[in-house]
DRENPA-216994 format. One line per 10 residues: number of its first residue (from 1); their letters; for each residue x, y, z of N, C-alpha, C, O. Coordinates in steps of 0.02 Angstrom, whole numbers. Layout:
NUM) A) X,Y,Z,X,Y,Z,X,Y,Z,X,Y,Z; ...
//
This chain:
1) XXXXXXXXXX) 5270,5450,4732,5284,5385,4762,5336,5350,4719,5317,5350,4660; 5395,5319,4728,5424,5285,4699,5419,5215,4722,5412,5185,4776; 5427,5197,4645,5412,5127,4649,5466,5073,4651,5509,5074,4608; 5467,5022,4703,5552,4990,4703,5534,4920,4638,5578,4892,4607; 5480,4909,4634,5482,4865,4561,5431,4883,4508,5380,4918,4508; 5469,4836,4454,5422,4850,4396,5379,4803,4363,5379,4742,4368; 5344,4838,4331,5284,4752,4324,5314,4719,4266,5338,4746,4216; 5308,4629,4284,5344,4603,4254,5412,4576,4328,5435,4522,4311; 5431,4591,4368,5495,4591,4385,5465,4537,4444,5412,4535,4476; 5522,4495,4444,5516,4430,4497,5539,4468,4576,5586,4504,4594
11) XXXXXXXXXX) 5475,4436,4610,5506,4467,4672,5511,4411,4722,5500,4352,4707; 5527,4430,4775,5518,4367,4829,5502,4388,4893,5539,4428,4922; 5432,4359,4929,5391,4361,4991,5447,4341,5052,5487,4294,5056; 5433,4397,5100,5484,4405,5168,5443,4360,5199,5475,4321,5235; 5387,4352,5199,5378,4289,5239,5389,4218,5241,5422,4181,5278; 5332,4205,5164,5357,4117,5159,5407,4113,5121,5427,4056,5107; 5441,4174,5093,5493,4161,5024,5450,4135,4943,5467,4139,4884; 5419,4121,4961,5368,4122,4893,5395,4168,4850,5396,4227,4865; 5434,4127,4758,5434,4179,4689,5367,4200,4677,5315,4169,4681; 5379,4265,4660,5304,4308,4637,5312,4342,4574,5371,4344,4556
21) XXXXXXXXXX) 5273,4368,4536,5280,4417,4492,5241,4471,4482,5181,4466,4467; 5275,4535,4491,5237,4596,4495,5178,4607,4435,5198,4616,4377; 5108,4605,4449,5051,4633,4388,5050,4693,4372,5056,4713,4314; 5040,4746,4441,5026,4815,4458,5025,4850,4506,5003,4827,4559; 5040,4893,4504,5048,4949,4582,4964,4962,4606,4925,4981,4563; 4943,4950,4671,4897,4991,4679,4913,5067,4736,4969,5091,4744; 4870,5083,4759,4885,5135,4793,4896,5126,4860,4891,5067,4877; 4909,5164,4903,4977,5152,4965,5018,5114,4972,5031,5094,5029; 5052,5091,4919,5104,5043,4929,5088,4982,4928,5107,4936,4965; 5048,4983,4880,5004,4881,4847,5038,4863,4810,5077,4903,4784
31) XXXXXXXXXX) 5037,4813,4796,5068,4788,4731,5038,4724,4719,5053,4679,4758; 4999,4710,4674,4968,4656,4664,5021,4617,4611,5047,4634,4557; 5025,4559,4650,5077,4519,4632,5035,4423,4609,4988,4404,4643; 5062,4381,4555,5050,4300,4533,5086,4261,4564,5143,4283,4570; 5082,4231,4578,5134,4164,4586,5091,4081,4576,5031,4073,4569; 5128,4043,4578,5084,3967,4536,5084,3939,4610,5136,3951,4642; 5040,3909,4639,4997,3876,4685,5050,3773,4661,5048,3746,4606; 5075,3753,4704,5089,3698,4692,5048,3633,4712,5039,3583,4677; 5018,3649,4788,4952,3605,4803,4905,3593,4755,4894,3537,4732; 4871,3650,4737,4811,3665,4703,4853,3642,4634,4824,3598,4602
41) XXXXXXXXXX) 4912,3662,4609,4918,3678,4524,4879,3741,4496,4842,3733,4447; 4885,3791,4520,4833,3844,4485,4876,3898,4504,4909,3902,4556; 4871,3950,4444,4881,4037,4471,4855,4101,4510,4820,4150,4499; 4884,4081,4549,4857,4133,4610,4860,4199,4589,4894,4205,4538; 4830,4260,4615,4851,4317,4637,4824,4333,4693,4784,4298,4724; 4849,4400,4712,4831,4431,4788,4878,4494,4776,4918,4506,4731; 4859,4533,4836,4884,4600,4845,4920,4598,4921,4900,4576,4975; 4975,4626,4903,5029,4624,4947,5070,4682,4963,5098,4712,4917; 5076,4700,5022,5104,4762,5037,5200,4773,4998,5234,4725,4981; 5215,4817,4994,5253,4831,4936,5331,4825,4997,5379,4795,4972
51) XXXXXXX) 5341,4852,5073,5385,4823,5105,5381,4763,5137,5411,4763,5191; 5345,4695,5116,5344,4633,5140,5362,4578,5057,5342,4522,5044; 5403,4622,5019,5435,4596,4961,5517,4630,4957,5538,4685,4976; 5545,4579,4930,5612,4606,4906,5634,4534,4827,5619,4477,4810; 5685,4599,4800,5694,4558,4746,5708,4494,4742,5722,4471,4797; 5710,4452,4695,5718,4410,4697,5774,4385,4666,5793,4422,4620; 5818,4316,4678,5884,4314,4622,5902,4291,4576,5957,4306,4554
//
């Protein structure tokens, strides 16, 4: 499987555009990804399919 990022690497969500940052790969093409919550003020995570991201600039 190749991987199009690396952990550590800023990406950005095809949907809301939300900055993220890669934690870890899971398997079929996961990628559990952080990003900071502005409502709340808190650090999120979640798992996110690996073609509904692209880099970020």
């Amino acid at each position: 499987m190749k991987r199009l990022f690396k952990k550590g690497e800023r990406v950005r969500s095809k949907r809301d555009g939300k900055v993220m940052e890669v934690l870890k790969y899971i398997k079929n093409k996961m990628v559990e990804v952080r990003w900071f919550d502005l409502t709340s003020k808190e650090v999120r995570t979640n798992k996110i399919k690996e073609n509904n991201l692209s880099k970020a600039a």
